[in-house]
Every structure is written in C-alpha cells, then in structure tokens.
HTML snippet that shows the backbone in 3Dmol.js (N, CA, C, O; Angstrom):
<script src="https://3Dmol.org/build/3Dmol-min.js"></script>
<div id="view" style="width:600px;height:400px;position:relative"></div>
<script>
const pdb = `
ATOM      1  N   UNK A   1       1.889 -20.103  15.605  1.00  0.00           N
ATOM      2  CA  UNK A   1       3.212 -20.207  15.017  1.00  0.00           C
ATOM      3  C   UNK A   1       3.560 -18.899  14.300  1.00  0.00           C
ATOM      4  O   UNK A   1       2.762 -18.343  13.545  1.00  0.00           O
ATOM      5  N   UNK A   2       4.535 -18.528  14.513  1.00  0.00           N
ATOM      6  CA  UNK A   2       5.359 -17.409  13.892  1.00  0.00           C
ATOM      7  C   UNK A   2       5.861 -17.170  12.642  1.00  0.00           C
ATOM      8  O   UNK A   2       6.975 -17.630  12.392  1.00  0.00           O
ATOM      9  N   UNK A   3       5.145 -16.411  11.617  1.00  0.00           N
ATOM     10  CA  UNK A   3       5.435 -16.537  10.129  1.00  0.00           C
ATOM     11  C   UNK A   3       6.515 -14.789   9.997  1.00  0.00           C
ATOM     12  O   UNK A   3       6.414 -13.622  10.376  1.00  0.00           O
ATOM     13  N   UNK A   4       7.336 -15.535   9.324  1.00  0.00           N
ATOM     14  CA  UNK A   4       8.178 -13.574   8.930  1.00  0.00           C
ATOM     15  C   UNK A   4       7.062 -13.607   7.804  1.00  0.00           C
ATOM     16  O   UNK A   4       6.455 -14.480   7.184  1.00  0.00           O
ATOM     17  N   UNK A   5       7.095 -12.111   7.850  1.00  0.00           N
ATOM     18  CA  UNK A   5       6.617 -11.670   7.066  1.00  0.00           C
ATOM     19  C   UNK A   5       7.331 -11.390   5.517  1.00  0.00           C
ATOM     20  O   UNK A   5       8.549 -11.277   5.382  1.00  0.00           O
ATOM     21  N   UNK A   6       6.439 -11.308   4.479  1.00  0.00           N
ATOM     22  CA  UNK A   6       6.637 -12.006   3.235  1.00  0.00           C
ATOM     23  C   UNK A   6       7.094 -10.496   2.438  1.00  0.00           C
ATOM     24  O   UNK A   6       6.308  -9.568   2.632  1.00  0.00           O
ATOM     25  N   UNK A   7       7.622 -10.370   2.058  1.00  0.00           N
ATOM     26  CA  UNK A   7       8.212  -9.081   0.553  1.00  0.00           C
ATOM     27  C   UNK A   7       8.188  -9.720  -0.479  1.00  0.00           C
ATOM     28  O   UNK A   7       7.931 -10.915  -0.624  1.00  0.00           O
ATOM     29  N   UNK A   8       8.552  -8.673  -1.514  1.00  0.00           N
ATOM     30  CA  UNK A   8       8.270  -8.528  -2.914  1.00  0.00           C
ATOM     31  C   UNK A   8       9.264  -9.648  -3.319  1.00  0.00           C
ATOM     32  O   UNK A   8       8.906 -10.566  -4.056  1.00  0.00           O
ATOM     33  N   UNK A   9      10.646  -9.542  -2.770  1.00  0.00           N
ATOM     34  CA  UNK A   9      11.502 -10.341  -3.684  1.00  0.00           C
ATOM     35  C   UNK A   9      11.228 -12.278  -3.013  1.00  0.00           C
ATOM     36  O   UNK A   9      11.709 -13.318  -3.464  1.00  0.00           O
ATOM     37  N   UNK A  10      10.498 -12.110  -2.096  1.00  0.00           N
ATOM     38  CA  UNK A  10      10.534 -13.603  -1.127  1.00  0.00           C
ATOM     39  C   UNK A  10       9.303 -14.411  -2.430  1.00  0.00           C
ATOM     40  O   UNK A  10       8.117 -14.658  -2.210  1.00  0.00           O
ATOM     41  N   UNK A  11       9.998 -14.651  -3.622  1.00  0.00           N
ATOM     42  CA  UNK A  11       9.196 -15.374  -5.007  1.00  0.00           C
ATOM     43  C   UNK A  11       8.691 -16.847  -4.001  1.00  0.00           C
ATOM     44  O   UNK A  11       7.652 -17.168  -3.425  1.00  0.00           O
ATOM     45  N   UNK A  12       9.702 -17.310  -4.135  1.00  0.00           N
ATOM     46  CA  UNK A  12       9.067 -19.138  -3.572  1.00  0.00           C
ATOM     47  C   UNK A  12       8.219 -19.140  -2.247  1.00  0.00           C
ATOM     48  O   UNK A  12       7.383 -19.996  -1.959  1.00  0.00           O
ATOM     49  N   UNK A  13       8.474 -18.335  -1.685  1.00  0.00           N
ATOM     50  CA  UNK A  13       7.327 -17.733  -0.553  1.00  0.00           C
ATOM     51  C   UNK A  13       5.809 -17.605  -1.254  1.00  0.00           C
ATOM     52  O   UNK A  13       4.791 -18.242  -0.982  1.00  0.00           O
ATOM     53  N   UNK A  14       5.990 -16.704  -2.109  1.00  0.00           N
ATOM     54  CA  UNK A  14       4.565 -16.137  -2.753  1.00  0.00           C
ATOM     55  C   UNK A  14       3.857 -17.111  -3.707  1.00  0.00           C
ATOM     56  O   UNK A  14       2.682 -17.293  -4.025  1.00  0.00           O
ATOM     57  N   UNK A  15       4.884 -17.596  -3.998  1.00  0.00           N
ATOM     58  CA  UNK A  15       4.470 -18.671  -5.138  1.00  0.00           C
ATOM     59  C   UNK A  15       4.206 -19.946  -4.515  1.00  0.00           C
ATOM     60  O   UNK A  15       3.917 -20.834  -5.317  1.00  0.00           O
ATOM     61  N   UNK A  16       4.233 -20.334  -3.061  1.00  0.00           N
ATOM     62  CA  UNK A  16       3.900 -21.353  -2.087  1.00  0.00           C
ATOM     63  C   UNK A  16       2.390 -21.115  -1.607  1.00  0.00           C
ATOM     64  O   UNK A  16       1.391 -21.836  -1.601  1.00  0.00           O
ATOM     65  N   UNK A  17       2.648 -19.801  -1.210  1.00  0.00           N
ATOM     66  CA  UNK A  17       0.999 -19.562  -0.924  1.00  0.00           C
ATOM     67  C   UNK A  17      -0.036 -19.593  -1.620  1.00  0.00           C
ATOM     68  O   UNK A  17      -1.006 -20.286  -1.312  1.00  0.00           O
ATOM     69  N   UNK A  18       0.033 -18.546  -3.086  1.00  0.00           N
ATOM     70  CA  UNK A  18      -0.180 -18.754  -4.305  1.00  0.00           C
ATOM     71  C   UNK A  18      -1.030 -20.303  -4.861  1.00  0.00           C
ATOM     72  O   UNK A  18      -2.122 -20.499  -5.393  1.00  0.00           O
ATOM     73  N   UNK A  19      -0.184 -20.986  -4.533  1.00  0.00           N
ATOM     74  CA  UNK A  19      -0.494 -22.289  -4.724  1.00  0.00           C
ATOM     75  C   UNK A  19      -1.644 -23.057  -3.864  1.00  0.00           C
ATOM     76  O   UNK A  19      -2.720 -23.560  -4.185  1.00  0.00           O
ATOM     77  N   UNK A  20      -0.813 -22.901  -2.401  1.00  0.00           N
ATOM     78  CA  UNK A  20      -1.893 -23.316  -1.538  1.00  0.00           C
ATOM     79  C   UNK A  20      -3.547 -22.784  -1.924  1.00  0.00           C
ATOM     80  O   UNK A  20      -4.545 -23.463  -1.682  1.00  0.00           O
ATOM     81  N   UNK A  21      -3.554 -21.923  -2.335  1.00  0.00           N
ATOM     82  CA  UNK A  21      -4.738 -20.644  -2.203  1.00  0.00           C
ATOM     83  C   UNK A  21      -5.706 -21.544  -3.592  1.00  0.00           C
ATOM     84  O   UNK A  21      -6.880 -21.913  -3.544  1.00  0.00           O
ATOM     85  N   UNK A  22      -4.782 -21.682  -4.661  1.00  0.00           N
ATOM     86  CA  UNK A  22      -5.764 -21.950  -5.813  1.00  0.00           C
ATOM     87  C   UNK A  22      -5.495 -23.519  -6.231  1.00  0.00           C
ATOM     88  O   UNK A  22      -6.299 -24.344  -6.665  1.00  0.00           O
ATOM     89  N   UNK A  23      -4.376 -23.624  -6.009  1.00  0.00           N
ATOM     90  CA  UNK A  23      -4.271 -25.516  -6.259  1.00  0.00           C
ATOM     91  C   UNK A  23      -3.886 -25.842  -7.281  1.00  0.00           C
ATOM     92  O   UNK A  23      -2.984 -25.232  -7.854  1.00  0.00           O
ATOM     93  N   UNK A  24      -4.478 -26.899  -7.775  1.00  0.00           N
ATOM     94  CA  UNK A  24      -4.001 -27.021  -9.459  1.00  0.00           C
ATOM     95  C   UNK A  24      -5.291 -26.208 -10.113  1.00  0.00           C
ATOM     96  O   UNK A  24      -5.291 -26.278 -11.342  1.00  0.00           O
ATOM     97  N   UNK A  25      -6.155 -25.612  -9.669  1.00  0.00           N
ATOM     98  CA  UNK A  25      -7.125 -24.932 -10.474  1.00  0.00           C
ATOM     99  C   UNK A  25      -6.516 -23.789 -11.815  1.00  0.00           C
ATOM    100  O   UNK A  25      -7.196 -23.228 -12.674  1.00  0.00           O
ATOM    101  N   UNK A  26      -5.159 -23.726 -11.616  1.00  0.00           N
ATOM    102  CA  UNK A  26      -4.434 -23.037 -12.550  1.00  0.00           C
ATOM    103  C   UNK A  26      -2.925 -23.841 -12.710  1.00  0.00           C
ATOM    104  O   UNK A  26      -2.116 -23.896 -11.784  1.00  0.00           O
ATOM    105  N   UNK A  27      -2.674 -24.526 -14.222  1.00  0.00           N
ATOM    106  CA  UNK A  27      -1.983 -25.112 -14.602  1.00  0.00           C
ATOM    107  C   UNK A  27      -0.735 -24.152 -15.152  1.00  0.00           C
ATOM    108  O   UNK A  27      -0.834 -22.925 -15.169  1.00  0.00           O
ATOM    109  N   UNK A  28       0.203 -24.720 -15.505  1.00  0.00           N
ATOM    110  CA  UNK A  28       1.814 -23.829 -15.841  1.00  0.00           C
ATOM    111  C   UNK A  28       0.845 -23.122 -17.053  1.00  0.00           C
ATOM    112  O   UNK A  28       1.114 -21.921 -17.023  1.00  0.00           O
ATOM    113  N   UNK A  29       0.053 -23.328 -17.874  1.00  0.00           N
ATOM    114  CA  UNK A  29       0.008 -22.368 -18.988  1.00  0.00           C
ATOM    115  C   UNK A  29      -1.067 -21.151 -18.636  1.00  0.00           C
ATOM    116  O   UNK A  29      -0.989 -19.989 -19.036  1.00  0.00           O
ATOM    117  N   UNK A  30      -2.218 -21.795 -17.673  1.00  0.00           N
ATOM    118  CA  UNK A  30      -2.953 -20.585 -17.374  1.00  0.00           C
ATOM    119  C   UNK A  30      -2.279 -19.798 -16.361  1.00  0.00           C
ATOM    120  O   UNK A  30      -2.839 -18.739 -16.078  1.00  0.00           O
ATOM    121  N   UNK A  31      -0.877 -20.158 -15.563  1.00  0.00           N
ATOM    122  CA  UNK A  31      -0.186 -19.418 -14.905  1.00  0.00           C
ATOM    123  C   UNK A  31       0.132 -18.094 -15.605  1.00  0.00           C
ATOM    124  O   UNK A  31      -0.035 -16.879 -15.502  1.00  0.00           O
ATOM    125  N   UNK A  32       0.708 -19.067 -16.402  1.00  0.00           N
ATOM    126  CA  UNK A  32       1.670 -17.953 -17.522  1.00  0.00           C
ATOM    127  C   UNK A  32       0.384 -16.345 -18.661  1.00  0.00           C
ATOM    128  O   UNK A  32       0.499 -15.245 -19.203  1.00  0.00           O
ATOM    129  N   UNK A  33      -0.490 -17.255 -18.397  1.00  0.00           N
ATOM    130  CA  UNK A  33      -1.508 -16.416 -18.867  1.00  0.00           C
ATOM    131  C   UNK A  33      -2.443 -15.470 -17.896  1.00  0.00           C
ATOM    132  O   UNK A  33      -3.601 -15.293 -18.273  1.00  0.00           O
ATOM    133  N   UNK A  34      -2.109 -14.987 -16.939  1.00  0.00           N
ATOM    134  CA  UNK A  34      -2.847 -14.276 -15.862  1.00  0.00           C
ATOM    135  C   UNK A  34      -2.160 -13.082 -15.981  1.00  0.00           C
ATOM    136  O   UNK A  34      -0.984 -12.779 -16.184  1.00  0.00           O
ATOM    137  N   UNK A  35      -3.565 -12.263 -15.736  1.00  0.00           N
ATOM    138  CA  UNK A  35      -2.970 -10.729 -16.111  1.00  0.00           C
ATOM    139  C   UNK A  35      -2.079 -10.163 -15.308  1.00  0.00           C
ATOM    140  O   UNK A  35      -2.194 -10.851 -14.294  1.00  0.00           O
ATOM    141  N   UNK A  36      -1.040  -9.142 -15.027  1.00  0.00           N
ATOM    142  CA  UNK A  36      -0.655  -8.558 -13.699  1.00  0.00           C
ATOM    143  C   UNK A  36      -1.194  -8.031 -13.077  1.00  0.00           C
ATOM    144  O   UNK A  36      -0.787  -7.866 -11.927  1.00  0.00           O
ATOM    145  N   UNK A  37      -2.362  -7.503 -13.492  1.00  0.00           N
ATOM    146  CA  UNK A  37      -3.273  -6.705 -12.561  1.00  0.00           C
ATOM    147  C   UNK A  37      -4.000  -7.897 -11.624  1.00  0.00           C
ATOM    148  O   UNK A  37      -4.397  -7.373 -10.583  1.00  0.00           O
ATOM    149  N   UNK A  38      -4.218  -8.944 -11.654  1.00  0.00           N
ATOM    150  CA  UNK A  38      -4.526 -10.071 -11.268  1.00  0.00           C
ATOM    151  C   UNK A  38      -3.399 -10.313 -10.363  1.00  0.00           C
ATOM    152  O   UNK A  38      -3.220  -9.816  -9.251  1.00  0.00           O
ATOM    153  N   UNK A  39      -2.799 -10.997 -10.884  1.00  0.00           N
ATOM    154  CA  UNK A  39      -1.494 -11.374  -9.687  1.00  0.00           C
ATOM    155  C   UNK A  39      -1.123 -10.480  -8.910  1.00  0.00           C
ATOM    156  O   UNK A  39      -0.758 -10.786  -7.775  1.00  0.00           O
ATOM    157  N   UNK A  40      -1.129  -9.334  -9.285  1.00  0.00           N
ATOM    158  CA  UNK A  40      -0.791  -8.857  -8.057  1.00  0.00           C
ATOM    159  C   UNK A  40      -1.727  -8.189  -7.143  1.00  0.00           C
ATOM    160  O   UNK A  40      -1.311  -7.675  -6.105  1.00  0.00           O
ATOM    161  N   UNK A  41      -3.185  -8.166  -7.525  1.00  0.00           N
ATOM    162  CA  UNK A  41      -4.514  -8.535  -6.059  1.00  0.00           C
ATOM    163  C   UNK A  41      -3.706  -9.338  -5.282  1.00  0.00           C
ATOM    164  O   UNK A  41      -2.962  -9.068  -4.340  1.00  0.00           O
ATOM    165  N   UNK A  42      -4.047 -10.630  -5.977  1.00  0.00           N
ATOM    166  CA  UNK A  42      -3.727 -11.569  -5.504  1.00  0.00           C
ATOM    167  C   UNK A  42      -2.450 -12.071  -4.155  1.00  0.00           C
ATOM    168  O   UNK A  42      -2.473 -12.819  -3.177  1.00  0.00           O
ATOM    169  N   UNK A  43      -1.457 -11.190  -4.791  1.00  0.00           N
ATOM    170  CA  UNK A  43      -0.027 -10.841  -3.807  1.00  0.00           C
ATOM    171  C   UNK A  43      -0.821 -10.361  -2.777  1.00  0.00           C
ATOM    172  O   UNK A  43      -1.382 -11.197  -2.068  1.00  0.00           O
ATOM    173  N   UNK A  44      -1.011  -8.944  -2.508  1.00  0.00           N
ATOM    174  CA  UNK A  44      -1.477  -8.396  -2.133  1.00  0.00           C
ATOM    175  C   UNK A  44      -2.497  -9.151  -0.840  1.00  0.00           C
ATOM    176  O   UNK A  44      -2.338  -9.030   0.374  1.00  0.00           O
ATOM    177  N   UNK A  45      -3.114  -9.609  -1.261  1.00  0.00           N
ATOM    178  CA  UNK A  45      -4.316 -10.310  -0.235  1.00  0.00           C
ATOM    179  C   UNK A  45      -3.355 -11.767   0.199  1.00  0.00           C
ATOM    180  O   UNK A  45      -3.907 -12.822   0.511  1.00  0.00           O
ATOM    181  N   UNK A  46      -2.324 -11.650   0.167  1.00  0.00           N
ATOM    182  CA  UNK A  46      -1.641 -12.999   0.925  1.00  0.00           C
ATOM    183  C   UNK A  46      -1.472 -12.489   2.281  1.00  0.00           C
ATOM    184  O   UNK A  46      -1.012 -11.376   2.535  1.00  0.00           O
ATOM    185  N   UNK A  47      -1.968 -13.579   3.380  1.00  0.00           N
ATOM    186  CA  UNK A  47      -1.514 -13.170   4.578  1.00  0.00           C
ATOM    187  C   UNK A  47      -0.169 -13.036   5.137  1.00  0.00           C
ATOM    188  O   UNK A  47       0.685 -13.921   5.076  1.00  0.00           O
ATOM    189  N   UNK A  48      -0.022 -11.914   5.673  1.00  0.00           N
ATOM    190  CA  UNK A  48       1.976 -11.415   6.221  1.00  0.00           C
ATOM    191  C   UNK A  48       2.608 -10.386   5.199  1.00  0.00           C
ATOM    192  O   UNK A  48       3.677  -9.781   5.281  1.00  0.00           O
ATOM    193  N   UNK A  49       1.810 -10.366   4.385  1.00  0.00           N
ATOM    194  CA  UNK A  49       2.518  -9.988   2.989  1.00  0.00           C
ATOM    195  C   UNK A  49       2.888  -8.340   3.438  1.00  0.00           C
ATOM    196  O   UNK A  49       1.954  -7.539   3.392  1.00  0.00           O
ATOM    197  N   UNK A  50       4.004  -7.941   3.792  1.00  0.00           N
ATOM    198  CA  UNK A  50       4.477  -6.647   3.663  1.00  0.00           C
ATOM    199  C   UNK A  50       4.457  -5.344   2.459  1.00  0.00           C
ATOM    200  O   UNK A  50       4.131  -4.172   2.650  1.00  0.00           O
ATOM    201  N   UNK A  51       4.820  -5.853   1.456  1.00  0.00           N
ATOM    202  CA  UNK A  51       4.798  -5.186   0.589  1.00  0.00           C
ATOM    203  C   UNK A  51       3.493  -4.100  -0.118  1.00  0.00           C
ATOM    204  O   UNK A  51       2.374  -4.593  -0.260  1.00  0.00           O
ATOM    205  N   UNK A  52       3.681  -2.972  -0.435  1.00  0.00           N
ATOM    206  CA  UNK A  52       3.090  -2.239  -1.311  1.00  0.00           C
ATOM    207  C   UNK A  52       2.406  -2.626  -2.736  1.00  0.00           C
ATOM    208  O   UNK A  52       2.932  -3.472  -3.460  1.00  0.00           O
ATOM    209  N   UNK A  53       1.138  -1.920  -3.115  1.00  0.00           N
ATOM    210  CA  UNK A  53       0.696  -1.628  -4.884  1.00  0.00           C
ATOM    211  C   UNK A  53       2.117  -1.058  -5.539  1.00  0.00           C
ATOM    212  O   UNK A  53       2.636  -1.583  -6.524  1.00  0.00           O
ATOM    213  N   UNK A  54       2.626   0.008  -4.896  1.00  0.00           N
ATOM    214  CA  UNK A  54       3.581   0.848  -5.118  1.00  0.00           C
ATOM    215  C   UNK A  54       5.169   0.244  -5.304  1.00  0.00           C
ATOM    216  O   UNK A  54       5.831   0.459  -6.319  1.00  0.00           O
ATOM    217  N   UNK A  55       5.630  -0.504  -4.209  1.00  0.00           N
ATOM    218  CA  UNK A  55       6.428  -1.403  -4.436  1.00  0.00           C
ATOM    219  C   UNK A  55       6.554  -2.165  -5.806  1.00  0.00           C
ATOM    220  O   UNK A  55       7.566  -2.099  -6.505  1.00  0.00           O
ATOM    221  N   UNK A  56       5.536  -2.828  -6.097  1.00  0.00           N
ATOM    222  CA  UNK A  56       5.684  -3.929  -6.941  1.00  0.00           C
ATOM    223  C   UNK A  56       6.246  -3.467  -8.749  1.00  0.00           C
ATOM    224  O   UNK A  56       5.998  -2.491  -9.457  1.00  0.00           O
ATOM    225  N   UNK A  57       6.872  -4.406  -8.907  1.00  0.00           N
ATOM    226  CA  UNK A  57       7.226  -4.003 -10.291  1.00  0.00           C
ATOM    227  C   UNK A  57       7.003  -5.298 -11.430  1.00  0.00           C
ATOM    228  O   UNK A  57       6.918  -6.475 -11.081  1.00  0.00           O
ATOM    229  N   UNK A  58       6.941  -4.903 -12.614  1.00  0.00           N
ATOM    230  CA  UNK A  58       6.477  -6.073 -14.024  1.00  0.00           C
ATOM    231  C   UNK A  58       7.771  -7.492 -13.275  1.00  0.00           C
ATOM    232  O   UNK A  58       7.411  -8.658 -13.111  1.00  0.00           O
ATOM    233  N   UNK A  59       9.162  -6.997 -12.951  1.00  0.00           N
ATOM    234  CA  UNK A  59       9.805  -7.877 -12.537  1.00  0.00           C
ATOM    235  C   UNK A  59       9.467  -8.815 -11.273  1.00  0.00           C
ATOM    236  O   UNK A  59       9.630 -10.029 -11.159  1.00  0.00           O
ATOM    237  N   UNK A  60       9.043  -8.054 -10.528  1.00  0.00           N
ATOM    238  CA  UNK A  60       8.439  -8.877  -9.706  1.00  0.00           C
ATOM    239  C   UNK A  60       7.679 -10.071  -9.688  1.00  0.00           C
ATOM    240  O   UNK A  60       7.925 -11.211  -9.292  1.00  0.00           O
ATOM    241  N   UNK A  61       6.498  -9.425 -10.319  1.00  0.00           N
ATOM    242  CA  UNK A  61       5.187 -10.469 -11.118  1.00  0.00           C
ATOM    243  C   UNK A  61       5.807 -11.865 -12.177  1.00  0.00           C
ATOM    244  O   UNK A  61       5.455 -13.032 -12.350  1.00  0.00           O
ATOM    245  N   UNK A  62       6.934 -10.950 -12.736  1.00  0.00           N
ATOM    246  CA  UNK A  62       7.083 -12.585 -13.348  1.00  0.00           C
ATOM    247  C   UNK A  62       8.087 -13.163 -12.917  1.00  0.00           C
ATOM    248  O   UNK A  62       8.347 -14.256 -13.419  1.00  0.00           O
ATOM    249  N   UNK A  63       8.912 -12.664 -11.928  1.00  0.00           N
ATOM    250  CA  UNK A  63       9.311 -13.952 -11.003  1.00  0.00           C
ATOM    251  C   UNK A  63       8.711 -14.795  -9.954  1.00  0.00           C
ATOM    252  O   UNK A  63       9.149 -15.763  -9.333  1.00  0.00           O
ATOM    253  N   UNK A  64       7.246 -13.972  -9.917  1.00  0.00           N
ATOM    254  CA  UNK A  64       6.414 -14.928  -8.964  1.00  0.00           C
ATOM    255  C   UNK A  64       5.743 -15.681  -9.621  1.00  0.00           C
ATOM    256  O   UNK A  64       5.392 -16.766  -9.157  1.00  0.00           O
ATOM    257  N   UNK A  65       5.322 -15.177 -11.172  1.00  0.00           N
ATOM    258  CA  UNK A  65       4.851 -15.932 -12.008  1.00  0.00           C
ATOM    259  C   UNK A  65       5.564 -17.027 -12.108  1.00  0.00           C
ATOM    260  O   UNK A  65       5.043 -18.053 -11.670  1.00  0.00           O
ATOM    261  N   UNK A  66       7.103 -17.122 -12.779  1.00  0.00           N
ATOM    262  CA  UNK A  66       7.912 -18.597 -12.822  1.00  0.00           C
ATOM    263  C   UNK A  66       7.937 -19.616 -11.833  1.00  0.00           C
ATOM    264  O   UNK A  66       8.099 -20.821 -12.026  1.00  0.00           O
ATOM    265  N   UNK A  67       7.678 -18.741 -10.241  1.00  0.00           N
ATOM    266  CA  UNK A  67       8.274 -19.546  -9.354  1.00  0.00           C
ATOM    267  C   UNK A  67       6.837 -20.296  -9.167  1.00  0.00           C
ATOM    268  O   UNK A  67       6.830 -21.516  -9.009  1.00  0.00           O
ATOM    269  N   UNK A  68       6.198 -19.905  -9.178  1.00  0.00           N
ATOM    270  CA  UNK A  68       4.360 -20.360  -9.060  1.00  0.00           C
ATOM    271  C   UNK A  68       4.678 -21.634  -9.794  1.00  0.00           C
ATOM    272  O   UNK A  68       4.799 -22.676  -9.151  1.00  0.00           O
ATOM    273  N   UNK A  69       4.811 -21.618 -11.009  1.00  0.00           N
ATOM    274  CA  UNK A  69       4.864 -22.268 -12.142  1.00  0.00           C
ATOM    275  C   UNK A  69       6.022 -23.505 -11.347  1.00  0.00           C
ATOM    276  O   UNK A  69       5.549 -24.327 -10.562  1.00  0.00           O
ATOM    277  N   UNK A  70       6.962 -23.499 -11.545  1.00  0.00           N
ATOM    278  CA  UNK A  70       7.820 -24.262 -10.954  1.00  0.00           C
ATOM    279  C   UNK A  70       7.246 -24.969  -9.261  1.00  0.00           C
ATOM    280  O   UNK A  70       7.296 -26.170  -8.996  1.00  0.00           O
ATOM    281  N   UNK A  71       6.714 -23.847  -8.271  1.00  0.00           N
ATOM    282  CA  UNK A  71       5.991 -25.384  -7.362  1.00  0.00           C
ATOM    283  C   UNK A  71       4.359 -25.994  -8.201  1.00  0.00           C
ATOM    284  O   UNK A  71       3.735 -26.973  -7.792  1.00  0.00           O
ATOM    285  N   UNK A  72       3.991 -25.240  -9.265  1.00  0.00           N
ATOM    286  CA  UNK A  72       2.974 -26.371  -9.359  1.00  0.00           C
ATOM    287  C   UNK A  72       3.310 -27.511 -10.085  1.00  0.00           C
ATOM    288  O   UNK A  72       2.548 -28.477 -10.045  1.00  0.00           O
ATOM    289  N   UNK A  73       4.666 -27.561 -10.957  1.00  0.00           N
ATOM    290  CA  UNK A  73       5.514 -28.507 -11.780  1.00  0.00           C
ATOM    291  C   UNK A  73       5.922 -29.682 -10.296  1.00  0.00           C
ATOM    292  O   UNK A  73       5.807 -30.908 -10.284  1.00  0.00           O
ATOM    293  N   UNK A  74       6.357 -28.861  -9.285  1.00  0.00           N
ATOM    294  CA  UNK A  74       6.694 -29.572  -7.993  1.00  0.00           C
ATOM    295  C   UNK A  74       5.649 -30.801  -7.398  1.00  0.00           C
ATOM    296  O   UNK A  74       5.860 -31.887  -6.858  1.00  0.00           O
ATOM    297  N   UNK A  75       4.621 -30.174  -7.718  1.00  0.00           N
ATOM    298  CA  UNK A  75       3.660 -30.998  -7.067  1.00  0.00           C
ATOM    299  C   UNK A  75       2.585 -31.604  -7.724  1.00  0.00           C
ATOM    300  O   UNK A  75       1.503 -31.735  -7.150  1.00  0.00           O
ATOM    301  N   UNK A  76       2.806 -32.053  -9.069  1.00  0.00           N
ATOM    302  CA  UNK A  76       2.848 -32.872 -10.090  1.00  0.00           C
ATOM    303  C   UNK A  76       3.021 -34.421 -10.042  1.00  0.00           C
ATOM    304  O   UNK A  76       2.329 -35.364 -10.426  1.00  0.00           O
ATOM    305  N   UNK A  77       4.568 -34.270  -9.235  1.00  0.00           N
ATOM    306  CA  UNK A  77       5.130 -35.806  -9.451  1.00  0.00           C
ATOM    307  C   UNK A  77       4.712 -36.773  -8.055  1.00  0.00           C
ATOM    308  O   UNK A  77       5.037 -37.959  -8.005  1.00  0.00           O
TER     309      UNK A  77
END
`;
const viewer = $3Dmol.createViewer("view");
viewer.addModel(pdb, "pdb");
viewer.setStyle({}, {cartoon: {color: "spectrum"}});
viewer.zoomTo();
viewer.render();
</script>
C-alpha cells in the first residue's frame, strides 16, 4: 500500500505514528515533558518521513507535541 510521504508540517500524521510506535507508554504529561532533542530522533526515524535535522524548527516540535497529545486523549475513550 502506498503511503505519501510525511513533512514537517503533516502534525496529525506524525503524531499518529508517534503513537502507534510508543502507545500509551507516554501519557499527555510525559508527552509534554520530552525533550526536543528527543522528539525529534524520534520524527526523524518515522518511516516516509521526508523532512530534514535542518528543516525542523522549536514550532514544529510543539505542534507535534500537542497533536501527539490530542490522539493519545483520542484513544482514551
């Protein structure tokens, strides 16, 4: 199956995989508590993922941070 490939601004993308990858092993507060140098390995080693080290910016990270946060709130109920 055919995945587009993923960029910096595709948040609910990253924050889907993100999820898949670690589970609930990280809750909305230890979300919110992960370093950027962390999250963005992490980006980084997602499969499809287009984007650059260089690319990425603090804005980035914490809109993938929120959106993370928001599907693990998703998959809660």
């Amino acid at each position: 199956m055919f995945e587009p490939p993923i960029k910096w601004s595709d948040y609910e993308d990253i924050a889907l995989k993100l999820y898949e990858r670690f589970g609930d092993e990280f809750n909305e507060g230890k979300i919110y508590r992960i370093r950027f140098t962390d999250l963005l390995e992490w980006v980084l080693q997602i499969p499809n993922f287009e984007g650059t080290r260089e690319q990425s910016t603090e804005g980035h990270l914490e809109m993938i941070q929120s959106s993370w946060v928001y599907e693990w709130r998703d998959n809660q109920k």
